[in-house]
LUMSEDO-271487 format. One record per residue (C-alpha): residue in one letter; z, x, y; chain. Coordinates in steps of 0.2 Angstrom, whole numbers. Example, Ala and Ser with C-alpha at 12.3 -4.5 7.8 and 13.67 -1.06 7.14 Angstrom:
BEGIN
+-----+-------+-------+-------+-------+
| res |     Z |     X |     Y | chain |
+-----+-------+-------+-------+-------+
|   A |    39 |    62 |   -22 |     A |
|   S |    36 |    68 |    -5 |     A |
+-----+-------+-------+-------+-------+
//
This chain:
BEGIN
+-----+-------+-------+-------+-------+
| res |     Z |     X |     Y | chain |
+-----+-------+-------+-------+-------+
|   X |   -92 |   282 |  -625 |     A |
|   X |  -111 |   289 |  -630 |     A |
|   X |  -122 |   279 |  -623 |     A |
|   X |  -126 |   275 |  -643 |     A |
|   X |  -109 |   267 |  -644 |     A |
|   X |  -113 |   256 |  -631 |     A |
|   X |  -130 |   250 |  -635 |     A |
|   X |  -129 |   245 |  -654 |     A |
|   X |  -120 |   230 |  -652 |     A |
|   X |  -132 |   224 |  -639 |     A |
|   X |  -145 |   229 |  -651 |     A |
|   X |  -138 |   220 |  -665 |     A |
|   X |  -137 |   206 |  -656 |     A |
|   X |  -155 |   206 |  -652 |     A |
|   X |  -162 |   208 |  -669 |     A |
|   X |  -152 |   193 |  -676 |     A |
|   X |  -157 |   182 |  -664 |     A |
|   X |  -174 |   190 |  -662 |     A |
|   X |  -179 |   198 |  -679 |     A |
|   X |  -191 |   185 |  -687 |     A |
|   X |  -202 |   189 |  -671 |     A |
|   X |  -205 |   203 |  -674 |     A |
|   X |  -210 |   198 |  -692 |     A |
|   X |  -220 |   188 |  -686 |     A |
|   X |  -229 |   199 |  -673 |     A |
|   X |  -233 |   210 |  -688 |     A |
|   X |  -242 |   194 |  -697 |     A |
|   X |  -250 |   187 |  -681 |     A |
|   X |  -258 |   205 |  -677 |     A |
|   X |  -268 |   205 |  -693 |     A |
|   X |  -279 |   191 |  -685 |     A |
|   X |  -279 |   199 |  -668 |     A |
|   X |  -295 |   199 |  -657 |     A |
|   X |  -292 |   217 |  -652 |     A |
|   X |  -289 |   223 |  -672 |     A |
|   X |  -299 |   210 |  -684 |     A |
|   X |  -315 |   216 |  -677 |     A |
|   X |  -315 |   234 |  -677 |     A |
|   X |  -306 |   233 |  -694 |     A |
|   X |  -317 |   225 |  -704 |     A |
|   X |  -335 |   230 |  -696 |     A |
|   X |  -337 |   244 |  -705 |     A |
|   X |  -336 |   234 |  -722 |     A |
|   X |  -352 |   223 |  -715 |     A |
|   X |  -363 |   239 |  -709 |     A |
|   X |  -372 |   241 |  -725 |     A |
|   X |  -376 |   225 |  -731 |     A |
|   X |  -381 |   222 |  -711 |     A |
|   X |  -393 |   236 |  -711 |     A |
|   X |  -400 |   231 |  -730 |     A |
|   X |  -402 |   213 |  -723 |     A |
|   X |  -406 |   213 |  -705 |     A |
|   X |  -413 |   232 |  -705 |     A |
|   X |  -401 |   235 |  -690 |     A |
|   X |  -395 |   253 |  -685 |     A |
|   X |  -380 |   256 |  -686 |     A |
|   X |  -376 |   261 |  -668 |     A |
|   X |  -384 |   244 |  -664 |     A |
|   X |  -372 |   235 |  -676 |     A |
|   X |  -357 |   245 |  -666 |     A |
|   X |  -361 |   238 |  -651 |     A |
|   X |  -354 |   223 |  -656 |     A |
|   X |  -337 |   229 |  -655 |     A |
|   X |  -343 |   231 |  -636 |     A |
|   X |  -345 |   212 |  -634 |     A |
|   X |  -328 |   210 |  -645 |     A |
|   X |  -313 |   222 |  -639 |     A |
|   X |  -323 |   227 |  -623 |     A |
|   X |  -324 |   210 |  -616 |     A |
|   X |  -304 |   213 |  -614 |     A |
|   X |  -308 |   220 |  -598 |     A |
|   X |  -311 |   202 |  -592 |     A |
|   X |  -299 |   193 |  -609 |     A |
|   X |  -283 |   204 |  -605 |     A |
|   X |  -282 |   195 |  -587 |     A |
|   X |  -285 |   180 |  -595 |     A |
|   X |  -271 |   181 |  -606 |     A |
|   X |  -258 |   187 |  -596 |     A |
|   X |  -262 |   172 |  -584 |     A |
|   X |  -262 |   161 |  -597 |     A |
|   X |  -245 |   164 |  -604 |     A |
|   X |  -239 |   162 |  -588 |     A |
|   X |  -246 |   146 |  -584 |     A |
|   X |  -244 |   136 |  -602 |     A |
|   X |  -231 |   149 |  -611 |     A |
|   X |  -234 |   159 |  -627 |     A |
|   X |  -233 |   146 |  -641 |     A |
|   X |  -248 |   138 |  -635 |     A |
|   X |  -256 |   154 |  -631 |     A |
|   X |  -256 |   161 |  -648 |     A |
|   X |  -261 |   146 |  -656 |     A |
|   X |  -275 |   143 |  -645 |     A |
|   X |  -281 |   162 |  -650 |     A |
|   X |  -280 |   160 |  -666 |     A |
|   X |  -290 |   145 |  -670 |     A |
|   X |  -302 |   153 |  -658 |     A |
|   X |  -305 |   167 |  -669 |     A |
|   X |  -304 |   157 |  -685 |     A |
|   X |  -319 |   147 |  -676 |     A |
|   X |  -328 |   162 |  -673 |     A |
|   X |  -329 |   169 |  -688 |     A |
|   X |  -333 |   155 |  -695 |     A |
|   X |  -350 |   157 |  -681 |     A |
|   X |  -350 |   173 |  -690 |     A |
|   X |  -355 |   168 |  -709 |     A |
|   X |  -371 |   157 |  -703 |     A |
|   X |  -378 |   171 |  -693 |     A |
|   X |  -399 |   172 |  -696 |     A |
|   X |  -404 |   189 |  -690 |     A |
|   X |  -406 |   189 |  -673 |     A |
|   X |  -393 |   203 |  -665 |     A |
|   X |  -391 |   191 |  -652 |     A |
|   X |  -381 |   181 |  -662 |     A |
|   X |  -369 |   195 |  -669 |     A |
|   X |  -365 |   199 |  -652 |     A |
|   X |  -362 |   181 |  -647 |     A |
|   X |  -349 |   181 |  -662 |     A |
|   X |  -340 |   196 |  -658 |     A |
|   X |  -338 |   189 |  -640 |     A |
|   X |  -332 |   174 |  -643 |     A |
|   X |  -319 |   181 |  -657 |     A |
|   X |  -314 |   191 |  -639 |     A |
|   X |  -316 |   175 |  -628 |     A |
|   X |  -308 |   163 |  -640 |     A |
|   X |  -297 |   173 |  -648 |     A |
|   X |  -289 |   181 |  -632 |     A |
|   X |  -272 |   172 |  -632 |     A |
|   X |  -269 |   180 |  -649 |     A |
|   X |  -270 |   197 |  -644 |     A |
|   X |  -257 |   211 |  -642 |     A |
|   X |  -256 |   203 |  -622 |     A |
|   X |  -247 |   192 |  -629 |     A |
|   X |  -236 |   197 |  -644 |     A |
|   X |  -229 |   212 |  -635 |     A |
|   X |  -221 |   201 |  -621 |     A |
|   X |  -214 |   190 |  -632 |     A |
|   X |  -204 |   207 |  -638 |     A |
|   X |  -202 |   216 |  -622 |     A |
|   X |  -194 |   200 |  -618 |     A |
|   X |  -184 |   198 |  -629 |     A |
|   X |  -176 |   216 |  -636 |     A |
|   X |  -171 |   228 |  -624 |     A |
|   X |  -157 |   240 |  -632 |     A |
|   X |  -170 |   245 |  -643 |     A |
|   X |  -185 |   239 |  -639 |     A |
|   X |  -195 |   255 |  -645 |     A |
|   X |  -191 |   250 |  -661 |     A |
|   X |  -194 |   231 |  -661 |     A |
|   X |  -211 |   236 |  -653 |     A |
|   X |  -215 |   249 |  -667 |     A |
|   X |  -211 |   238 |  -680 |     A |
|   X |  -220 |   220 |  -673 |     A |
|   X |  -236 |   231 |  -666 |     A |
|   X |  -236 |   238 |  -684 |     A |
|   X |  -247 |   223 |  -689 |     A |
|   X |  -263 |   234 |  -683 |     A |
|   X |  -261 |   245 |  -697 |     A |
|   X |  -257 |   229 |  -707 |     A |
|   X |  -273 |   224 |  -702 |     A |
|   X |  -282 |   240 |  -706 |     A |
|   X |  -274 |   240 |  -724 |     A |
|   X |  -276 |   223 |  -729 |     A |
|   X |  -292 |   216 |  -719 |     A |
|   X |  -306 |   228 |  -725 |     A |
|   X |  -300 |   227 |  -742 |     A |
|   X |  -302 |   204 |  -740 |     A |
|   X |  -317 |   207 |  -735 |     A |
|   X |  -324 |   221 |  -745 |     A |
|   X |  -318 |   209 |  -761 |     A |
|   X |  -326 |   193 |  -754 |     A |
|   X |  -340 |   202 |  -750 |     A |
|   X |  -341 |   206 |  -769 |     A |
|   X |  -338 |   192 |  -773 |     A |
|   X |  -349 |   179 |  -760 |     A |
|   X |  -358 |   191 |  -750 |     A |
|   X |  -354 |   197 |  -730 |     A |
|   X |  -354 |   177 |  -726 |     A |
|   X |  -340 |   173 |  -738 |     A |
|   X |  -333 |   187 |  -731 |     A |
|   X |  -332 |   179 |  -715 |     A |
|   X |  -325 |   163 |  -721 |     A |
|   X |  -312 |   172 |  -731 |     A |
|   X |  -306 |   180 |  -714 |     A |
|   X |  -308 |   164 |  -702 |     A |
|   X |  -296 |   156 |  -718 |     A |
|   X |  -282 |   168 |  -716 |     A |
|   X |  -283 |   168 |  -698 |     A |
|   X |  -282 |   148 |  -699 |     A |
|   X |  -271 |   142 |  -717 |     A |
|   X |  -261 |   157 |  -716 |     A |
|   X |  -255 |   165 |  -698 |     A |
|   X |  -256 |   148 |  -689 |     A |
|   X |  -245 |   138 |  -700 |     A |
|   X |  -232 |   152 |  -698 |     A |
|   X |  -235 |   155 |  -678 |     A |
|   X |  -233 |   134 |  -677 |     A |
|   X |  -216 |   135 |  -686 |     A |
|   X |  -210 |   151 |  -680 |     A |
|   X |  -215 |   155 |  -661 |     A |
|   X |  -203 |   145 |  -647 |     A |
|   X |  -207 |   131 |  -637 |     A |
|   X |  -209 |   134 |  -618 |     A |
|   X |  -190 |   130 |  -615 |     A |
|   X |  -182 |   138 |  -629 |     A |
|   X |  -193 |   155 |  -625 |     A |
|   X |  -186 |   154 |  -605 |     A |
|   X |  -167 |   151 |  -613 |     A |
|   X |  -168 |   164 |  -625 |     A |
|   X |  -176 |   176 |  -613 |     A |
|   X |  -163 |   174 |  -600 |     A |
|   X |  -150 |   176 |  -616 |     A |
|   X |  -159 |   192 |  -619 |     A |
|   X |  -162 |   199 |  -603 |     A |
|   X |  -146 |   207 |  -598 |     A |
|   X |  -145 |   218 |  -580 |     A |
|   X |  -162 |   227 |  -583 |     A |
|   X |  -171 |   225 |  -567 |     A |
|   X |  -188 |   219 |  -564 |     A |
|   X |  -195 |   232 |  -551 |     A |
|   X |  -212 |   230 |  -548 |     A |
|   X |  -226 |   215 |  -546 |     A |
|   X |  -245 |   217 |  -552 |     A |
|   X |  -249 |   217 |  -532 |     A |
|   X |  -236 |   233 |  -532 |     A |
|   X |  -239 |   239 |  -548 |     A |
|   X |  -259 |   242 |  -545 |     A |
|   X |  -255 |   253 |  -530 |     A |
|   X |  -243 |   265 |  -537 |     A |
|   X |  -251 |   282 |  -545 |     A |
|   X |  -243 |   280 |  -563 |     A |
|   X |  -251 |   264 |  -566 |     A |
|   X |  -268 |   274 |  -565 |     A |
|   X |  -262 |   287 |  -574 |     A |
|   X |  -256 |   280 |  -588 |     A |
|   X |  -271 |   269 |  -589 |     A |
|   X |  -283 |   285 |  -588 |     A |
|   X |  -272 |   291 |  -601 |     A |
|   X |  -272 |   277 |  -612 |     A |
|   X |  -293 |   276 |  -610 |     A |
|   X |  -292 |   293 |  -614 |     A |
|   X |  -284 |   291 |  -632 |     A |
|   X |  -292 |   275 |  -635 |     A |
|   X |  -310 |   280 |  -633 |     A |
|   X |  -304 |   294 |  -649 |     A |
|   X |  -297 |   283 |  -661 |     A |
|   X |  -306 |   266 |  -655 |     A |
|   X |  -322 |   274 |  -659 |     A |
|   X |  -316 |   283 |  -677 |     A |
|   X |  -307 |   267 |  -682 |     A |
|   X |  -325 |   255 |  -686 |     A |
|   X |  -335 |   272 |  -689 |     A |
|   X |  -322 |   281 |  -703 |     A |
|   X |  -329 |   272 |  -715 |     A |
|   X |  -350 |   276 |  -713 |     A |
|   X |  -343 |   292 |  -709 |     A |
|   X |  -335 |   295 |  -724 |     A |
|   X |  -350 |   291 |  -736 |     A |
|   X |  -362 |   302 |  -726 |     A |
|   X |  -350 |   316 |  -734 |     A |
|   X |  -354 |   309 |  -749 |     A |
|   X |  -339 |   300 |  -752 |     A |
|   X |  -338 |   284 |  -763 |     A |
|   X |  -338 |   266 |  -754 |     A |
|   X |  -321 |   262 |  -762 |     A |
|   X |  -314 |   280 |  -757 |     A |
|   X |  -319 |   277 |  -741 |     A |
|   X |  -311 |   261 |  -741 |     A |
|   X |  -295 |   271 |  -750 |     A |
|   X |  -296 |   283 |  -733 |     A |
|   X |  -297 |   268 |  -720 |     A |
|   X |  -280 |   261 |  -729 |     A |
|   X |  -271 |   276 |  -729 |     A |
|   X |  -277 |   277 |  -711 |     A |
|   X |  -269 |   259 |  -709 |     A |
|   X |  -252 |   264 |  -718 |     A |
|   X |  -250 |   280 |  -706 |     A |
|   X |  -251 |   267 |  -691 |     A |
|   X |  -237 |   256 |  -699 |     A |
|   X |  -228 |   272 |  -702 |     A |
|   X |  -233 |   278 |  -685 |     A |
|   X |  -226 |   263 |  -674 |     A |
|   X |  -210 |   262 |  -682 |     A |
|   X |  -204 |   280 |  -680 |     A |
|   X |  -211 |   282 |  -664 |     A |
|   X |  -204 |   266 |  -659 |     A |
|   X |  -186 |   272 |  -664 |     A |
|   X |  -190 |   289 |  -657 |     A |
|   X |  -193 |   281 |  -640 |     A |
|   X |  -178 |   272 |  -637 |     A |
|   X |  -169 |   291 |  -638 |     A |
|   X |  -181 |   304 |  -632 |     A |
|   X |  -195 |   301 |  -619 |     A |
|   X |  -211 |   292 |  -623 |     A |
|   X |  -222 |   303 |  -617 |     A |
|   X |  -216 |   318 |  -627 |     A |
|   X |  -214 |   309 |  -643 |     A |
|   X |  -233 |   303 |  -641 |     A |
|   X |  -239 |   322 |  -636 |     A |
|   X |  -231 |   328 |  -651 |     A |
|   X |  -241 |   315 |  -660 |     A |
|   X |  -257 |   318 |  -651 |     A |
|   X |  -258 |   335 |  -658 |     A |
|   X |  -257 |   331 |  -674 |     A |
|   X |  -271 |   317 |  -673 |     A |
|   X |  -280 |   332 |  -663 |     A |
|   X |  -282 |   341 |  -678 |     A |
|   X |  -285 |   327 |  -691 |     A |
|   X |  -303 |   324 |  -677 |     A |
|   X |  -305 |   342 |  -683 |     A |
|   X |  -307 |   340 |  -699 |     A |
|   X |  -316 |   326 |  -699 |     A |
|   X |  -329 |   333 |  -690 |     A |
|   X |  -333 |   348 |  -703 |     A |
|   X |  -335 |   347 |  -721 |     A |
|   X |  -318 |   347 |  -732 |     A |
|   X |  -311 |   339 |  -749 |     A |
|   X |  -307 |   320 |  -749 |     A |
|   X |  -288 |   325 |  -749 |     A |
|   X |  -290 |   334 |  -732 |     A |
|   X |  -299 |   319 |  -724 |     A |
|   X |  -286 |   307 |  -732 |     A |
|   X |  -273 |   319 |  -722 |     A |
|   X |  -285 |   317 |  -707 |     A |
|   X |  -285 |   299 |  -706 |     A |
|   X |  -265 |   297 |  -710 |     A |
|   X |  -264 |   308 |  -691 |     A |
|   X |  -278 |   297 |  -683 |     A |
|   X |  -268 |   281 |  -688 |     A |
|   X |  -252 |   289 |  -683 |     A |
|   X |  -258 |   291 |  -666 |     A |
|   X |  -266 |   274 |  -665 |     A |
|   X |  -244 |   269 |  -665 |     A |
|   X |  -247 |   274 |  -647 |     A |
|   X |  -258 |   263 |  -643 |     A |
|   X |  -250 |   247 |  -637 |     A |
|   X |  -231 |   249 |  -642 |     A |
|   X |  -231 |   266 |  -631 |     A |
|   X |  -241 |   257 |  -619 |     A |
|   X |  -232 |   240 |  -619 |     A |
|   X |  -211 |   254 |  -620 |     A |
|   X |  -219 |   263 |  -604 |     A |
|   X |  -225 |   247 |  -593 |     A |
|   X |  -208 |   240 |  -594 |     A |
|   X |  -198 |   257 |  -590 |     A |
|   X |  -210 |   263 |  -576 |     A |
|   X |  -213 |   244 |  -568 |     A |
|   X |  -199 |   232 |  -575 |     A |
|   X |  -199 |   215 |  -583 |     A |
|   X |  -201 |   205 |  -566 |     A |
|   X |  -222 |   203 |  -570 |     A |
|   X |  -224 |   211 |  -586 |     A |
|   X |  -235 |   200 |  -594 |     A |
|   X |  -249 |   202 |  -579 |     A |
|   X |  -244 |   223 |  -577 |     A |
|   X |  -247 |   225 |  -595 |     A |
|   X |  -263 |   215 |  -597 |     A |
|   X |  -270 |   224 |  -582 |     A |
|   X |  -266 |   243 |  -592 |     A |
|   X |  -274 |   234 |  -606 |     A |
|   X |  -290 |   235 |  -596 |     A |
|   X |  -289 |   253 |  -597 |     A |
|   X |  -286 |   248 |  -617 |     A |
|   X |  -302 |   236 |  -618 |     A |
|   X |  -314 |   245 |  -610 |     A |
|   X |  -314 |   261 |  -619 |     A |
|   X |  -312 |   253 |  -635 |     A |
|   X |  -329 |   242 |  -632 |     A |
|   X |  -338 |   259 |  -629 |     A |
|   X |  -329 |   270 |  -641 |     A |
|   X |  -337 |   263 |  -658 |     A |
|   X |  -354 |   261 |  -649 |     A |
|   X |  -354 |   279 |  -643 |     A |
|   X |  -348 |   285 |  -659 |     A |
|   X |  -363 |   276 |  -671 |     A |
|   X |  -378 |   281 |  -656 |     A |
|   X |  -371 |   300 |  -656 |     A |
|   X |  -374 |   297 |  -673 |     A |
|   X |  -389 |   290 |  -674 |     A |
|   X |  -395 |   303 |  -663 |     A |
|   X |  -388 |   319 |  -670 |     A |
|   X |  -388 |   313 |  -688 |     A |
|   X |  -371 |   317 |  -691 |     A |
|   X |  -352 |   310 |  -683 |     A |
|   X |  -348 |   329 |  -679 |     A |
|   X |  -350 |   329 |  -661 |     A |
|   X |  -343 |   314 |  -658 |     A |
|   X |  -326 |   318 |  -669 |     A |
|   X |  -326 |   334 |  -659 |     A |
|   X |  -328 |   326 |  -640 |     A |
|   X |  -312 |   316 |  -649 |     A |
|   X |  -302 |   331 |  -650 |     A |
|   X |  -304 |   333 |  -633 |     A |
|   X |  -300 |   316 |  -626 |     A |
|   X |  -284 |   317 |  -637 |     A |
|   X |  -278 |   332 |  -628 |     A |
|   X |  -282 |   325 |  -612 |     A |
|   X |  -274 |   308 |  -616 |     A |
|   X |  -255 |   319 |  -621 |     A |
|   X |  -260 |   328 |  -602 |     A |
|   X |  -260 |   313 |  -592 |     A |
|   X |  -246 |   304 |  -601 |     A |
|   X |  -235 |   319 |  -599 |     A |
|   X |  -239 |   319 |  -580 |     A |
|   X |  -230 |   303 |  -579 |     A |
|   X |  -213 |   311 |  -577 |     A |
|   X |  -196 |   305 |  -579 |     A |
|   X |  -192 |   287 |  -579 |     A |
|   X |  -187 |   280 |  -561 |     A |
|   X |  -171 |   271 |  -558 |     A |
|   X |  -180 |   254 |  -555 |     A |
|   X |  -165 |   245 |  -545 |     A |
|   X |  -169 |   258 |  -532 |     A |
|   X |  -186 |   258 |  -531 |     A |
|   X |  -185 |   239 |  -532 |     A |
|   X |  -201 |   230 |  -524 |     A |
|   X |  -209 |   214 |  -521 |     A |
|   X |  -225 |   220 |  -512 |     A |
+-----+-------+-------+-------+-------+
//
């Protein structure tokens, strides 16, 4: 019997049980601290700059005080689902974020203030983040977790389709601070009512995990994990990729109109980047629970290698639109990969706390990325180079996951160190 044979029952089993989770990891992501943010600032860089007379590289930096505080949220969230489960975890994040976009739409003028915004969206928001949402599916699917993964993660490019378009409307409609409002009320009268009905209570999640869980062992703690090589490597990796697409992500947009693109192509672009990501998660998610990770994402890599290319010359609108579908299909690596490769390499035994700890790695380049990305502007009068030093990180990024090797047989390299 293939090992096919023997895994789709198990698998089957696991999505009926399971499968309105991962719905509603797609739905809860739209409104996470790690993917609102660098979504949607683009949309408020022109209006902020006409306002507030702001550069554009100074309006980027926010994102530094939003995603790059998960260097410090990450942590926090992993110990937080640990200590009061992942129902109240989420919830918490997500009226968090409501409340601080809510800080958002009576902002004055004073940068200060935007940057207090966008960190407290990160310190508020951090129990709805990706910390969170992929444990709850790691937990729960193992048969084919890839896939679960892809398709729950998926809500990234969910929120890259649908949150620059709410707030571009609303803009037009009430100006940035409407915009604001419009996403503090999907965040609050739309994903929380669904997270409170769906999401398990504390002792209904540790039932259904143990119904779940069947003999896949849970190797390593977060004290062992931190001291074996591949955790570095694949956080080095991961920092490596992230710092490319989590500094094109909030800067497609300017960088599409300096070519002399319209604002609603531009936005046109930034959904088809969105969609590819959807697509991305959920093929690579299926490809990963056949073939190895790391050669699916390198295979992956070289294609949003080329699409940096492009984007850093001069071509036609369809060539850029190409350009954006690789980057986003990349960005499928970025935390179901990530989240597939922490439980092969390290187990389920501390998950939550290993994975949060890679996400460092995750945070921290994305809180430079955008800001690098918009001063390099700034200072060279164009997004070529830093599109260009993109190409290269990518290529680094598929170098250092393939180093990983072969997945270790955990019952054996079992430890509790």
């Amino acid at each position: 019997m293939s090992d096919d044979d023997r895994t789709t029952p198990a698998a089957a089993g696991e999505w009926r049980r399971n499968g309105h989770l991962v719905a509603l990891t797609a739905a809860g992501l739209t409104c996470a601290p790690t993917t609102l943010p660098p979504y949607t600032i683009g949309v408020f860089v022109a209006p902020f700059t006409h306002d507030f007379g702001w550069s554009r590289g100074a309006i980027q930096t926010a994102i530094l005080f939003s995603t790059g505080l998960g260097v410090l949220c990450a942590p926090l969230a992993g110990a937080m689902i640990r200590r009061f489960g992942l129902r109240r975890t989420i919830l918490a994040g997500l009226a968090g974020i409501a409340l601080a976009c809510l800080c958002g739409a009576v902002m004055q003028g004073a940068l200060w203030q935007l940057y207090l915004v966008y960190a407290l969206m990160a310190l508020l928001g951090a129990g709805a983040g990706g910390i969170g949402w992929t444990t709850l599916l790691a937990e729960r699917f193992t048969a084919s977790r890839g896939l679960a993964l892809g398709i729950g993660l998926s809500g990234t490019g969910l929120c890259a389709i649908l949150m620059p378009q709410v707030a571009s409307i609303s803009m037009a409609a009430w100006g940035w601070r409407g915009a604001y409002v419009a996403l503090a009320g999907i965040a609050l009268l739309i994903v929380f009512p669904l997270c409170a009905w769906l999401l398990p209570t504390r002792r209904q999640e540790a039932a259904a995990v143990m119904a779940d869980r069947v003999a896949e062992p849970g190797a390593f703690t977060v004290k062992a994990a931190v001291r074996h090589w591949r955790f570095w490597m694949l956080g080095a990796s991961t920092a490596c990729i992230y710092l490319a697409v989590g500094g094109a992500i909030p800067n497609l947009v300017p960088a599409l109109t300096d070519k002399g693109i319209s604002a609603r192509d531009a936005a046109t672009v930034m959904s088809i980047f969105g969609g590819a990501i959807v697509v991305g998660r959920i093929a690579i998610g299926a490809l990963v629970d056949r073939f190895w990770a790391s050669a699916v994402a390198s295979v992956v890599l070289a294609g949003a290698t080329i699409g940096a290319l492009v984007l850093s010359g001069d071509a036609s609108f369809t060539s850029y639109a190409i350009a954006a579908a690789m980057l986003g299909m990349v960005t499928g690596t970025e935390l179901d990969i990530i989240g597939f490769l922490t439980a092969r390499y390290f187990g389920l035994a501390d998950f939550a706390r290993i994975y949060a700890r890679v996400y460092i790695f995750v945070a921290a380049a994305a809180g430079v990325a955008p800001l690098i990305f918009g001063y390099l502007s700034d200072l060279t009068g164009s997004y070529r180079a830093p599109f260009l030093i993109a190409a290269g990180l990518l290529v680094a990024g598929a170098a250092g996951l393939l180093s990983l090797g072969r997945y270790p047989d955990l019952s054996r390299a079992a430890t509790t160190g």
